[in-house]
N, C-alpha and C positions, 0 to 999 in steps of 0.2 A: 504493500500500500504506500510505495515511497512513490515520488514525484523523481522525475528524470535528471533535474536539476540539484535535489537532495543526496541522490543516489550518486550523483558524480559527484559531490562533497565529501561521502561517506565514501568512496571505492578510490578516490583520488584517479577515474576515467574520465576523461573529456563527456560532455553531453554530448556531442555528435556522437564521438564512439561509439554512444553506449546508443544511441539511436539507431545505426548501422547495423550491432548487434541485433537490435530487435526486428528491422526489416527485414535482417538474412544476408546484408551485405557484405557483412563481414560476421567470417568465422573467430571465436574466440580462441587465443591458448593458453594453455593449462594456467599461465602466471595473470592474466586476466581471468580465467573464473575466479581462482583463489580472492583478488580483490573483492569479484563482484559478491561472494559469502560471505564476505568480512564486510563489503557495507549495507549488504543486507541484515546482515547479523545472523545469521545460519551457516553450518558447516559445508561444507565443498560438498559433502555425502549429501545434505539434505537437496542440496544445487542440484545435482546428477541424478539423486537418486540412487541410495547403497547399491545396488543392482551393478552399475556400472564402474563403481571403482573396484568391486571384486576381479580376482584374478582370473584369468579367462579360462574354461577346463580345454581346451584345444589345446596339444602342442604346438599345433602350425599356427596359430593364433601369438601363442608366444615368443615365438620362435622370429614370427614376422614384427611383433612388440620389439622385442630385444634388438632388431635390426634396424628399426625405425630411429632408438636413440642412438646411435651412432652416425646418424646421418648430419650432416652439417644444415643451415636452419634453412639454405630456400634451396634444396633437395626435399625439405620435408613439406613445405611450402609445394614444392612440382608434385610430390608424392600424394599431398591433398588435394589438387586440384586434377588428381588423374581418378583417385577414389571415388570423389563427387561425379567424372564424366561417367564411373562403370555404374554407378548409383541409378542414374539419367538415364542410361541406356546409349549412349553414346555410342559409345565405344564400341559396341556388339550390336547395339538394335538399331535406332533411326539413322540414315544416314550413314552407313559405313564409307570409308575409304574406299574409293571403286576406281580399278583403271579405264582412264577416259580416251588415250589414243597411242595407236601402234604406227612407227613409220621403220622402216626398211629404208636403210641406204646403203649405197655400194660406189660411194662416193672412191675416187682413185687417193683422192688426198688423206682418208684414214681407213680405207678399207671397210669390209662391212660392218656394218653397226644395228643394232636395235635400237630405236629411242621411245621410250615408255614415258608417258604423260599420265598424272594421276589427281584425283579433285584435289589435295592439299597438298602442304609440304612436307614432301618425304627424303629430300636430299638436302636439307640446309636446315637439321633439327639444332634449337638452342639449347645444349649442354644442361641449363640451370633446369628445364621441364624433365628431359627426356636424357642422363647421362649416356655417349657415348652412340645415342639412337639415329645419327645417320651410319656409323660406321656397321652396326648390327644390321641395318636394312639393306647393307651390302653385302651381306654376307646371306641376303634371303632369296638369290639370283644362282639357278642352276643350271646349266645346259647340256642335250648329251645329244650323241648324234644316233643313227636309227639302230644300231646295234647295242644302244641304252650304254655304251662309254661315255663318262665323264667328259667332256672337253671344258679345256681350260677358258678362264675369261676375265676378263677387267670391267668392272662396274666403276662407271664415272660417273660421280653427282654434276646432275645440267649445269652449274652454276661455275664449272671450271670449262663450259665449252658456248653454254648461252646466254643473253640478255635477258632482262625484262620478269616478269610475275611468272611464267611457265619455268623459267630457271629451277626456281626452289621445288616445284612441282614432279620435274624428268630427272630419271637415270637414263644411261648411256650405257647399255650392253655389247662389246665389243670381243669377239674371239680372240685366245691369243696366236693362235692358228686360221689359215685359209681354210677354208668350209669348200667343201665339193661342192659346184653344178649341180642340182637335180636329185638330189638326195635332202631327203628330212629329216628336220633338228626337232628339237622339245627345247622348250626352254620353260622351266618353272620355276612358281614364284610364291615364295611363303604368306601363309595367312596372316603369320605374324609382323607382316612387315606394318608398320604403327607411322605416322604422323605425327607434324606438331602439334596438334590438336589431340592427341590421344587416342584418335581412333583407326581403327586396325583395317584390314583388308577383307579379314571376316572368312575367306574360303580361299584354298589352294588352287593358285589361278597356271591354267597351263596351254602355254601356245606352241603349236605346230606349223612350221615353218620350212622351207627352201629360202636361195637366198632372191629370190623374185615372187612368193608369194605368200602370204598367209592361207596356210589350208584347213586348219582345224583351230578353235580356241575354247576352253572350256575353265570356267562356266560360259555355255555359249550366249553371248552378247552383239546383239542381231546389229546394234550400230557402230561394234567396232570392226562386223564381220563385213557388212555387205559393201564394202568400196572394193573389198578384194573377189570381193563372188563376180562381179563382169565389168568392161567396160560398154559405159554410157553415154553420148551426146547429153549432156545437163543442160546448154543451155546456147544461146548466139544471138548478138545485137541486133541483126539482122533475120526475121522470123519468114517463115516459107508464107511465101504470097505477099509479103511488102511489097509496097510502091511507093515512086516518090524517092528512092533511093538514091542520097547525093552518085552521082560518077565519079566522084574522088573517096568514095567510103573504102575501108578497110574491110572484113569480114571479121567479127572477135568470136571465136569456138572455146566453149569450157567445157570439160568433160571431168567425168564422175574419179578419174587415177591420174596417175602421172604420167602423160605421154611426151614427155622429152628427154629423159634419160637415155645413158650412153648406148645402152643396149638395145636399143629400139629407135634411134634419132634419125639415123640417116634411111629405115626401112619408111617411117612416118612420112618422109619427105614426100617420097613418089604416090603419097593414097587421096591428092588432093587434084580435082581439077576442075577447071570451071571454065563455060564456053554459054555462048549469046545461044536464043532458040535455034537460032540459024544452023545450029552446028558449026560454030565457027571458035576455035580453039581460044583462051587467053591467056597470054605468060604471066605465071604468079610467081610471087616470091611468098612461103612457107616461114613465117618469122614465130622461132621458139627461145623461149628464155636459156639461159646457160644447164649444162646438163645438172649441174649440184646445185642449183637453186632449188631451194626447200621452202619455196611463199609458197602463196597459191597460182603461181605463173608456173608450177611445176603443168598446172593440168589444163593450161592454156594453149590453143595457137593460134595465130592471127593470119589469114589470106589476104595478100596486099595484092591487086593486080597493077605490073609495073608501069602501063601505060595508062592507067585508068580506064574508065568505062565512058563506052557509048550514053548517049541519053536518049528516053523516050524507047528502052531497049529490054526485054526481057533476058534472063541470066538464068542458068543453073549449074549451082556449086553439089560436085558429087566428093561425096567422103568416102571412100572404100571400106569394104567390111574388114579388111584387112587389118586397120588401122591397129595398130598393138600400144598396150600399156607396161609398164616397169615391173610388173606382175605376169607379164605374158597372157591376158587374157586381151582376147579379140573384140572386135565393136560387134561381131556376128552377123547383120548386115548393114547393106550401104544406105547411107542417110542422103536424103537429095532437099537440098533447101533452094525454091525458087522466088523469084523475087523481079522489077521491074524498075531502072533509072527513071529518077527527074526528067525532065527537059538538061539540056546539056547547056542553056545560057542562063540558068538558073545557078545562081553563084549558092554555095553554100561549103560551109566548111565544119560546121558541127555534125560528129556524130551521134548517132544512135543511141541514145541511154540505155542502160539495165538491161539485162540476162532475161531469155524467154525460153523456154521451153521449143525447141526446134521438131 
């Protein structure tokens, strides 16, 4: 029955503290309750409730007591604040850590690589939460090739190879060996692997692989799988049946994978052609971004015709089924987008905005 402002006279706590205290803001320790018995005038036991100062009958219980005081104070501080997330459910129930994307590169400059994206940070954990838990989440990266032998490998945290928010997010799985053409790897991934946040991976995550595709992943995850299941026409500035089309327009083509990479650039080249109704041929130039670019210009390419176009002319751009991705999966058939120039004394020099569906 004391008033908040009494109580902080009798316990020598700030009033906010002790406000804090009672919203839930803040947790008390042990040297603050004692205070707060003493300005209540009741014993620590009555505070708690005897219940809780008894000794715990668990060994493992003591076991984890006894460990806890050895801990230096904001280890114990990390250690309360991971209690509270398993409490919640954090950590195991809502929202798990979940891996969010797979990239294969076979870049010449580091050889091949995995690079693994995940909702939080799991390569730049802060020592004071989590001791030692980026180097433990490196040690939760397995890889074996199809006769289930171990091969070797180097787990690099993003943040010694990348910029920006995804850094602290990606490891970097790299062999320490060339990996065969056409043969399947495993590479798995502990449930244990944890974040800065405290929460875990939840389930033993395991991908099957060559070094051009992903073939199997499990737990099967339908939006990490399906960019590797085909290639797609996603999308072009220029939509089948426009009219009005500047004669100076470019073509811009986005597709669902990577089609400029080293292993497929110069087949890409020859799957492009485009000629007036007339049947009448036009010389393009095929403009792809560098083969190791990893935007989204990987899954780009642009058809510039060098002369420009007629006006007042109908056009058909044919794509080949041919068309290959960095995955080796085929467009399966040919995509024909047609279309019809301006007038040719119609000055314009603006393109085409936004991605349509072709």
């Amino acid at each position: 029955m004391l008033s908040a402002s009494k109580l902080s006279k009798q316990s020598g706590l700030s009033q906010s503290f002790i406000w804090r205290i009672e919203s839930g803001e803040k947790q008390p320790t042990l040297e603050t309750l004692r205070k707060l018995s003493q300005g209540l005038g009741i014993s620590l036991g009555e505070l708690l409730g005897e219940g809780l100062l008894s000794e715990p009958e668990s060994p493992k219980i003591n076991r984890i007591i006894s460990n806890i005081r050895k801990l230096p104070i904001e280890q114990v501080d990390a250690l309360d604040l991971f209690i509270a997330s398993l409490s919640n459910g954090y950590a195991i129930g809502e929202n798990p850590l979940s891996l969010q994307t797979i990239n294969l590169n076979n870049s010449d400059k580091n050889g091949f690589e995995i690079e693994l994206v995940f909702s939080s940070n799991v390569s730049s954990i802060m020592d004071h939460r989590i001791p030692d838990g980026t180097e433990r989440n490196m040690g939760g990266f397995h890889l074996f090739d199809d006769g289930m032998k171990e091969v070797p490998i180097d787990v690099i945290p993003g943040k010694q190879r990348i910029l920006g928010r995804k850094a602290e997010r990606t490891f970097i799985v790299r062999p320490q060996i060339r990996l065969a053409d056409g043969r399947a790897y495993k590479l798995n991934i502990s449930k244990l692997l944890q974040a800065n946040n405290y929460k875990y991976l939840k389930e033993n995550h395991t991908i099957m692989f060559s070094t051009y595709e992903i073939i199997d992943i499990t737990p099967f995850n339908k939006k990490l799988f399906s960019p590797y299941l085909s290639l797609t026409l996603d999308g072009s500035n220029i939509v089948s049946g426009d009219e009005n089309v500047p004669v100076n327009a470019d073509i811009k083509l986005t597709f669902s994978n990577n089609v400029i990479t080293k292993t497929v650039r110069d087949h890409n080249l020859q799957c492009f052609s485009l000629e007036s109704s007339k049947k009448q041929p036009v010389e393009i130039d095929v403009i792809m971004a560098e083969p190791n670019d990893n935007s989204e210009q990987k899954k780009e390419i642009i058809i510039h015709p060098r002369l420009g176009l007629q006006g007042n002319t109908a056009y058909i751009l044919t794509i080949s089924q041919n068309l290959q991705s960095g995955n080796q999966k085929l467009l399966g058939t040919d995509k024909i987008i047609t279309f019809t120039t301006s007038d040719a004394n119609v000055s314009s020099t603006d393109a085409q905005d936004g991605l349509s569906i072709a």
